[in-house]
C-alpha positions as a Markdown table, in Angstrom:
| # | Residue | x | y | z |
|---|---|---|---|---|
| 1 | Unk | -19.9 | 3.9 | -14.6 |
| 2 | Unk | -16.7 | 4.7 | -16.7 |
| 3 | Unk | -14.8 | 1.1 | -17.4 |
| 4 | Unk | -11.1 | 3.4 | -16.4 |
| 5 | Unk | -10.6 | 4.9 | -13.5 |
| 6 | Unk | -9.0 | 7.5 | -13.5 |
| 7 | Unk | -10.7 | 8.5 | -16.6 |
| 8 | Unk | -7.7 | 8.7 | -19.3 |
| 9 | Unk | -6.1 | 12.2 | -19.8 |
| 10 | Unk | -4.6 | 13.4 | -22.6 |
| 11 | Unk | -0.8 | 13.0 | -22.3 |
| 12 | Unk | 1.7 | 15.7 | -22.6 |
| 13 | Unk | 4.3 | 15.9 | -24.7 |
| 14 | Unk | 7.3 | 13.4 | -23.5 |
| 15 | Unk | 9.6 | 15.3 | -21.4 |
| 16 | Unk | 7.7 | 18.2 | -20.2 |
| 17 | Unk | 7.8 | 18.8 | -16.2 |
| 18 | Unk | 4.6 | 20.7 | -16.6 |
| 19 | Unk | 2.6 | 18.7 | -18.7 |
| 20 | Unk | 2.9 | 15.7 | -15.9 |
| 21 | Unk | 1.3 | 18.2 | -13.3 |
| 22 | Unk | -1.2 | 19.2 | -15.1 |
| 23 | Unk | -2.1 | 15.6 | -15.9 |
| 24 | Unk | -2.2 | 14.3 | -12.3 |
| 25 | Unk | -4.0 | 17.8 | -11.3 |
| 26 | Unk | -6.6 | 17.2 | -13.9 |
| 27 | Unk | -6.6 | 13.1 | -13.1 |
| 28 | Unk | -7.2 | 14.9 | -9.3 |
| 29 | Unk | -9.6 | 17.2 | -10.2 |
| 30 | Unk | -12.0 | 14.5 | -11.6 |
| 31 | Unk | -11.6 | 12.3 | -8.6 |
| 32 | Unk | -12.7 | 15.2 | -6.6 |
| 33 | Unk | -15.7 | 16.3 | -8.6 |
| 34 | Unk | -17.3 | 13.7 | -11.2 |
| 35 | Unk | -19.3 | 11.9 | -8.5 |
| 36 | Unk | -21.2 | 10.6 | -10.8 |
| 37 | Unk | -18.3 | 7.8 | -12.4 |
| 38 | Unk | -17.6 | 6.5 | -9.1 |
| 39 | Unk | -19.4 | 4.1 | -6.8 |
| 40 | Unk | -21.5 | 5.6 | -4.2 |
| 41 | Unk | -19.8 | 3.8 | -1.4 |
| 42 | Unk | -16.2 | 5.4 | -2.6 |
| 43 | Unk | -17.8 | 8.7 | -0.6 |
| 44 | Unk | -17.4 | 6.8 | 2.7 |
| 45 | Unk | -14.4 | 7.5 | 4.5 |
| 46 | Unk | -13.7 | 3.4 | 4.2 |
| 47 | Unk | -15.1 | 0.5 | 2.7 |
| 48 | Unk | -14.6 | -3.2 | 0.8 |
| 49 | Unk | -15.3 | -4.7 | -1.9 |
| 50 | Unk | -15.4 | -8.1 | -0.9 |
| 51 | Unk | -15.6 | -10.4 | 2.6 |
| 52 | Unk | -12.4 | -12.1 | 2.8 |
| 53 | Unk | -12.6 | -15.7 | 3.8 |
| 54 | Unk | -10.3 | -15.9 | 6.9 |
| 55 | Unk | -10.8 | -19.2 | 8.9 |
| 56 | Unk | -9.3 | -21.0 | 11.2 |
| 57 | Unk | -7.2 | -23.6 | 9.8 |
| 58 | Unk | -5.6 | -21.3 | 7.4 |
| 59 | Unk | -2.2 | -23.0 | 6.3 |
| 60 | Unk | -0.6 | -19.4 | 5.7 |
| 61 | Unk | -0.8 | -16.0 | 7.5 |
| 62 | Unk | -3.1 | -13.2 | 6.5 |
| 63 | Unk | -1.6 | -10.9 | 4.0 |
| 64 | Unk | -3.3 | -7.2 | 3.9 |
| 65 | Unk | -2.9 | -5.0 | 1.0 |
| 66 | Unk | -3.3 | -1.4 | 1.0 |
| 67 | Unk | -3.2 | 0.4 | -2.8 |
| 68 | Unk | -2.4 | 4.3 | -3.4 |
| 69 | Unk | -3.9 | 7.8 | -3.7 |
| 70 | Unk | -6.7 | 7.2 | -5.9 |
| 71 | Unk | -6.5 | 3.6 | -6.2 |
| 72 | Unk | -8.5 | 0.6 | -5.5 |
| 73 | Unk | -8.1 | -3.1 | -4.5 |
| 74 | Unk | -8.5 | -4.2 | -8.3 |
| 75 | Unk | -5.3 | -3.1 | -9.1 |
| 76 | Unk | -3.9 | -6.2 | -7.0 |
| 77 | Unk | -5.3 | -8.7 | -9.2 |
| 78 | Unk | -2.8 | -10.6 | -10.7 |
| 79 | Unk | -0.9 | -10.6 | -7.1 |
| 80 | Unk | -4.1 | -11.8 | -4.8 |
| 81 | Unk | -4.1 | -14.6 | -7.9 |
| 82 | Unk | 0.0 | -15.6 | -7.3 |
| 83 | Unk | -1.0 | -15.3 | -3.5 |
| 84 | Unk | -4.0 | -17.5 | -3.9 |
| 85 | Unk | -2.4 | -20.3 | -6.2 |
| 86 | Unk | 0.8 | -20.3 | -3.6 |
| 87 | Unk | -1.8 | -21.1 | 0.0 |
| 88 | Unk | -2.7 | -17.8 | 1.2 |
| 89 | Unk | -6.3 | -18.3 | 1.4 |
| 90 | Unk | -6.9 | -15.1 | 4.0 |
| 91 | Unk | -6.0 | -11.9 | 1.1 |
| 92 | Unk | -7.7 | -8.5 | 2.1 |
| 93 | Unk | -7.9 | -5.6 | 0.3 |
| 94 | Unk | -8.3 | -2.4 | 2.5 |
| 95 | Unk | -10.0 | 0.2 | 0.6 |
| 96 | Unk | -10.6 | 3.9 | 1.8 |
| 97 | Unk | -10.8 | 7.6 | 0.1 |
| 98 | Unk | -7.5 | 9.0 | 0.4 |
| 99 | Unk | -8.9 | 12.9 | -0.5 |
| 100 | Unk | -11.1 | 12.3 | 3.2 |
| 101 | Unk | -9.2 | 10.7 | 5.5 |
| 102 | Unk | -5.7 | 10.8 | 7.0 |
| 103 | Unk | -2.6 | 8.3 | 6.8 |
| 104 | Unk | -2.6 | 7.5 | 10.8 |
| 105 | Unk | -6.9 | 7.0 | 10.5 |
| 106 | Unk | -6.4 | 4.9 | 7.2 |
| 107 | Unk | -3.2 | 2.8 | 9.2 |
| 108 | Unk | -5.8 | 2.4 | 12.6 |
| 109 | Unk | -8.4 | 0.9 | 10.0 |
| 110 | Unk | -5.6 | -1.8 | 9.1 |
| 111 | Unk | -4.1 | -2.2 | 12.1 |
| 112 | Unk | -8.1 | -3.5 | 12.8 |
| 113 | Unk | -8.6 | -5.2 | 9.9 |
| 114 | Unk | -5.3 | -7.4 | 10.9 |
| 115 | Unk | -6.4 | -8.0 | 14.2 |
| 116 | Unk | -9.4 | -9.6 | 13.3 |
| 117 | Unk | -7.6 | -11.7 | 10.1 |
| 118 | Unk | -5.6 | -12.9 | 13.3 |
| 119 | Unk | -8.4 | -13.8 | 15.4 |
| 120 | Unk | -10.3 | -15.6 | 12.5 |
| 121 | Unk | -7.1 | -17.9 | 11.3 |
| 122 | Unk | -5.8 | -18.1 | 14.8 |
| 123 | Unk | -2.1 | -17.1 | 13.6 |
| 124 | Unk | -0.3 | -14.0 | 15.2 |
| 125 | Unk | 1.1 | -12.5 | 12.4 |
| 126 | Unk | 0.1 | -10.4 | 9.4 |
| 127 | Unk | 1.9 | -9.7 | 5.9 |
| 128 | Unk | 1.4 | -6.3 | 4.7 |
| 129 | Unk | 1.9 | -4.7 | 1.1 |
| 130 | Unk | 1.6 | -1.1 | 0.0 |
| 131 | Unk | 1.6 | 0.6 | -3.0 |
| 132 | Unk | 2.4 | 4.4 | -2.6 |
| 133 | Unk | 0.5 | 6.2 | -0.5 |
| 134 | Unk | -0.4 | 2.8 | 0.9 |
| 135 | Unk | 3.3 | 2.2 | 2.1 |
| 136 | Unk | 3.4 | 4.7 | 4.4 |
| 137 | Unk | 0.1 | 3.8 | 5.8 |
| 138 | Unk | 1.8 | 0.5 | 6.0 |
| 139 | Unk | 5.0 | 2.1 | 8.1 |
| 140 | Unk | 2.5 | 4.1 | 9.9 |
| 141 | Unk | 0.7 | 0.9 | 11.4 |
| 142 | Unk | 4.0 | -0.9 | 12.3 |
| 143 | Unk | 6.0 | 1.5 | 13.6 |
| 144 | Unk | 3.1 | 3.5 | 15.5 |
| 145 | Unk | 0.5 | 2.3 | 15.0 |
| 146 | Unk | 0.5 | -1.2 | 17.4 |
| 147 | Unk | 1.4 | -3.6 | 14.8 |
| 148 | Unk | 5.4 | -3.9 | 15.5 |
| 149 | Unk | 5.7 | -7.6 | 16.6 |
| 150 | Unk | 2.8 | -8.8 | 14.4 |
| 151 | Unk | 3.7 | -8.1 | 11.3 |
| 152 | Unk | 6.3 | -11.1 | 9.3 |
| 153 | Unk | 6.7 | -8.8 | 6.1 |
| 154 | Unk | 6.2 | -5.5 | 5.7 |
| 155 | Unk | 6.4 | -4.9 | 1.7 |
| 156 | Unk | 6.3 | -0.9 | 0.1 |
| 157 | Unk | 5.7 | -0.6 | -3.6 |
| 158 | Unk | 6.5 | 2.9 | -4.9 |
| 159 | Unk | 6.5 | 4.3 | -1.7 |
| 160 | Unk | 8.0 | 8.0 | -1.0 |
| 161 | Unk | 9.3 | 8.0 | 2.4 |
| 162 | Unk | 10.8 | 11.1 | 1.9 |
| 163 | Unk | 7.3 | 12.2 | 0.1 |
| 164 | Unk | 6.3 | 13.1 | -3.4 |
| 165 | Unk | 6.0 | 16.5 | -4.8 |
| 166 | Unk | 2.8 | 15.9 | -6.8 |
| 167 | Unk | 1.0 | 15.4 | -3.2 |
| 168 | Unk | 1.0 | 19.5 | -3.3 |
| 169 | Unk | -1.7 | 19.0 | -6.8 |
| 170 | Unk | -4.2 | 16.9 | -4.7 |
| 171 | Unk | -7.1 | 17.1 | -2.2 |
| 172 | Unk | -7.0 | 15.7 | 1.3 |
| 173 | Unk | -5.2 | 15.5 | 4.2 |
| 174 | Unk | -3.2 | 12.4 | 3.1 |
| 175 | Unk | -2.1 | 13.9 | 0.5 |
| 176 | Unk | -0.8 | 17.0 | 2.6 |
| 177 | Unk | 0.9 | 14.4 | 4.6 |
| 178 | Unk | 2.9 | 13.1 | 2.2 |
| 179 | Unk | 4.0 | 16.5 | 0.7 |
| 180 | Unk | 7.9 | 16.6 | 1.1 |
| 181 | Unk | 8.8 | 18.2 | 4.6 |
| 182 | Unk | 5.8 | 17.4 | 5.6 |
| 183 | Unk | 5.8 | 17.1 | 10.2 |
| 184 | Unk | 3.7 | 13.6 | 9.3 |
| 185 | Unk | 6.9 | 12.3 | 7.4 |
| 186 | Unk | 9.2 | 14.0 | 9.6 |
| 187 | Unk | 7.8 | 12.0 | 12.4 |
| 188 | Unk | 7.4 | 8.6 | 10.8 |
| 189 | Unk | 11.5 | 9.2 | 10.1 |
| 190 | Unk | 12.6 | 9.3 | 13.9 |
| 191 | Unk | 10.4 | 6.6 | 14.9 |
| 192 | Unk | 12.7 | 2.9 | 14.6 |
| 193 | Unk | 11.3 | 0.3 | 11.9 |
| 194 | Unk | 10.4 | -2.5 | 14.2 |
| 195 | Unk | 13.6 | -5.2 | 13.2 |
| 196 | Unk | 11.3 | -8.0 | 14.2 |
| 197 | Unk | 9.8 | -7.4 | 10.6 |
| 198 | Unk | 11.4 | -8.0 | 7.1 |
| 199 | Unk | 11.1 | -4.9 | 5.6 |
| 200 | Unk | 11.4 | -5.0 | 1.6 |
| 201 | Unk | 10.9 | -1.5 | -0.6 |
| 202 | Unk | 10.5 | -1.5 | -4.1 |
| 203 | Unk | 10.9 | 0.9 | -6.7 |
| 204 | Unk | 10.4 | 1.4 | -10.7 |
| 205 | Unk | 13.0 | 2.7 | -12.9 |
| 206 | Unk | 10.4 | 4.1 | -14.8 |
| 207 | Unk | 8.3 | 5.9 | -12.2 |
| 208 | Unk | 8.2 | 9.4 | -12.5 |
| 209 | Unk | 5.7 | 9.9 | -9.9 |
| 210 | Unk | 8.1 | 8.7 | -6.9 |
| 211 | Unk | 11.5 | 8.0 | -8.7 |
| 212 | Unk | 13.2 | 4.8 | -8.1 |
| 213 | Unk | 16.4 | 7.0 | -5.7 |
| 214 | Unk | 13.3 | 8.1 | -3.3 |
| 215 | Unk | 11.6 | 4.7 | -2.8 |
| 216 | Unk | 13.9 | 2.6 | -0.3 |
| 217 | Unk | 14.1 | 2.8 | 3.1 |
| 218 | Unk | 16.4 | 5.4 | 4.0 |
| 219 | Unk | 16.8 | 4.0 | 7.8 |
| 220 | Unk | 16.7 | 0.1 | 7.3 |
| 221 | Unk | 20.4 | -0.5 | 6.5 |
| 222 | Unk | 19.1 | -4.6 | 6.7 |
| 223 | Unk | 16.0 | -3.7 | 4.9 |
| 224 | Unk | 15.9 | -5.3 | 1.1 |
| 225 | Unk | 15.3 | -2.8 | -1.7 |
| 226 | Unk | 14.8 | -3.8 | -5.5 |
| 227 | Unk | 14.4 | -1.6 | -8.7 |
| 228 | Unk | 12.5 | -2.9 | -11.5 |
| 229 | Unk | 13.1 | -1.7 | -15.0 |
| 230 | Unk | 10.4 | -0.8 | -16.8 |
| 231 | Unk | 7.8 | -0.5 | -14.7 |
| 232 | Unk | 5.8 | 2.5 | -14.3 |
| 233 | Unk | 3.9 | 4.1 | -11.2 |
| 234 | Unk | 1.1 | 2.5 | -11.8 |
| 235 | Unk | 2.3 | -0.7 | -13.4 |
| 236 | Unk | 4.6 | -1.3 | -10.7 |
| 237 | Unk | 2.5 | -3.1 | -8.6 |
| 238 | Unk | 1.0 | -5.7 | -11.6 |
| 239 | Unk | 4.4 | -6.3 | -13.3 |
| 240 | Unk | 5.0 | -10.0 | -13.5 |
| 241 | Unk | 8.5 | -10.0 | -11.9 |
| 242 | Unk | 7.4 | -7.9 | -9.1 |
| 243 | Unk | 4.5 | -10.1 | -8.1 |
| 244 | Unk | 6.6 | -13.2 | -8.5 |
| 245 | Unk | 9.3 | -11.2 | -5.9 |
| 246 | Unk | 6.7 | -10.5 | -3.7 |
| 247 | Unk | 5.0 | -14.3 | -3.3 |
| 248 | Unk | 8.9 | -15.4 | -2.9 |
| 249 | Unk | 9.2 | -12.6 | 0.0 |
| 250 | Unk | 6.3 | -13.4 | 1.9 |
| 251 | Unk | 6.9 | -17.7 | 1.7 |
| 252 | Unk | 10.0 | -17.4 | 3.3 |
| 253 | Unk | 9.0 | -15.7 | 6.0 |
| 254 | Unk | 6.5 | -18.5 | 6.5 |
| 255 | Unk | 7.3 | -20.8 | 9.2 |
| 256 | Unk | 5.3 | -24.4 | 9.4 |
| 257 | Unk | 4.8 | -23.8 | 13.2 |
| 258 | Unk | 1.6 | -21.3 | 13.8 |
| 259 | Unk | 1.7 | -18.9 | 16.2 |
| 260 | Unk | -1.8 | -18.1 | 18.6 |
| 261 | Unk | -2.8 | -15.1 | 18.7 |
| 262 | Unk | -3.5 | -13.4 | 21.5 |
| 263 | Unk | -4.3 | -9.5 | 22.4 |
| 264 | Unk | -2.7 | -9.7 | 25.8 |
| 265 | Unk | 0.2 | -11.2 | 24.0 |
C-alpha cells in the first residue's frame, strides 16, 4: 500500500486555474480506479478504523469527527491527541467512501454513531467536527437529520455551504451534492441551524479548494467564523492554531453537570 494517499500529483504551474482541475481530476481519477493502493475495506460504503473507548463515567462528552471527500480519520491526528491530553476520552472517527454514498446516508451513519457514544457515556450531548465535505454532513445531521438538541458544538472546517466547483471533477453522489446550485444545498439553506448549538466555521486563507469568503455560515448571524492564514485545504484541519481553537471551542461548552441521555428525551 502507497505510504500517501492521494498519491502525489505533479503540480501545475502556480497560478493556473486549469492546472488545479486537472490535479484534483487526476487526484479523483486514482481514487476511483487504483484499487489496488487502497485498503479493501475502503470499498464498503462505511467503516472504522478503530473501536472507540466510550464508557460510562466519561468526564467529557463524545466528540465525532467526520473528514472530507477522499479523506480518512488519520488526518485528525494531532487534534484526537489535543482532545485526548485535554479529557475527552470518547474521540470517534467516522469513516465512509464519499464516491458511493450520499451526504444524508453518510449524516444517518453519524447521527448513529452519536447515539450510541451517548448511550455508552451516559451524557446527552455530542460535539461534532467536519472538515469539507464532512461539514455539511455535519449540518445535515443537526439540522435534519435528528441531532438538533444533542449536539453542544457543531464545528465546520473548510466547509462550502454554498458548494465547491471542483465537486463537478469527481465521482459520486456526494460529490454531485455539493456542486454549486446543487437542490441538496439549496435545501440544507432553508432549513434553520438549530440555536441550541454553537456553531463555529472555519476557513483558510490559503485554500483554493473552498476559498476562505465561501466557508462561513451564511445564515448564523451568532455563529463564530475564523480565518486562518496560511493554511491550506488540506492542512487546515492539522494547523496548530486551528486545533488549539477548536479544544478551546468544545471546553467551553462543557458544563460540570452531565446530562442523561435518553431517546424519549
Amino acid at each position: 500500500m502507497s505510504e500517501e494517499w492521494p498519491p502525489p500529483v505533479p503540480r501545475p504551474a502556480q497560478g493556473s486555474r486549469t492546472g488545479l482541475r486537472q490535479r484534483f481530476a487526476t487526484a479523483a481519477g486514482r481514487l476511483w480506479q487504483q484499487g489496488g493502493q487502497l485498503p479493501a475495506e475502503y470499498f464498503s460504503m462505511r467503516y472504522w478504523d478503530r473501536p472507540a473507548s466510550c464508557h460510562l463515567g466519561a468526564e467529557r462528552a463524545p466528540v465525532l469527527l467526520v473528514h472530507g471527500y477522499g479523506g480518512t480519520d488519520r488526518m485528525w491526528k494531532p487534534l484526537r491527541s489535543r482532545l485526548e491530553s485535554a479529557g475527552f476520552d470518547c474521540v470517534i472517527g467516522l469513516q465512509y467512501n464519499a464516491s458511493r454514498a450520499s451526504i444524508p446516508q453518510i449524516a444517518q451513519w453519524l447521527v448513529d454513531r452519536a447515539e450510541q457514544s451517548m448511550r455508552a457515556t451516559g451524557i446527552g450531548r455530542v460535539h461534532l467536527v467536519g472538515h469539507s465535505l464532512g461539514g455539511l454532513v455535519v449540518r445535515q445531521a443537526v439540522q435534519r437529520g435528528g441531532l438538533a438538541g444533542f449536539t453542544s458544538t457543531a464545528v465546520t472546517v473548510a466547509t462550502p455551504p454554498s458548494g465547491a466547483r471542483l465537486a463537478h471533477f469527481v465521482p459520486g453522489p456526494a460529490a454531485r451534492q455539493m456542486c454549486p446550485g446543487s437542490t441538496f444545498l439549496a435545501d440544507l439553506a432553508r432549513t434553520e441551524l438549530d440555536r441550541r448549538t454553537r456553531w463555529v466555521a472555519i476557513a483558510g486563507e490559503s485554500d483554493r479548494v473552498v476559498p476562505d469568503w465561501s466557508a462561513g455560515l451564511h445564515s448564523a448571524s451568532d455563529a463564530v467564523t475564523i480565518r486562518q492564514r496560511n493554511a491550506g485545504h488540506g492542512s487546515i484541519a492539522r494547523h496548530p492554531h486551528v486545533v488549539s481553537f477548536i479544544v478551546d471551542e468544545l471546553l467551553r461548552a462543557e458544563v460540570p453537570v452531565h446530562q442523561t441521555f435518553s431517546l424519549a428525551a
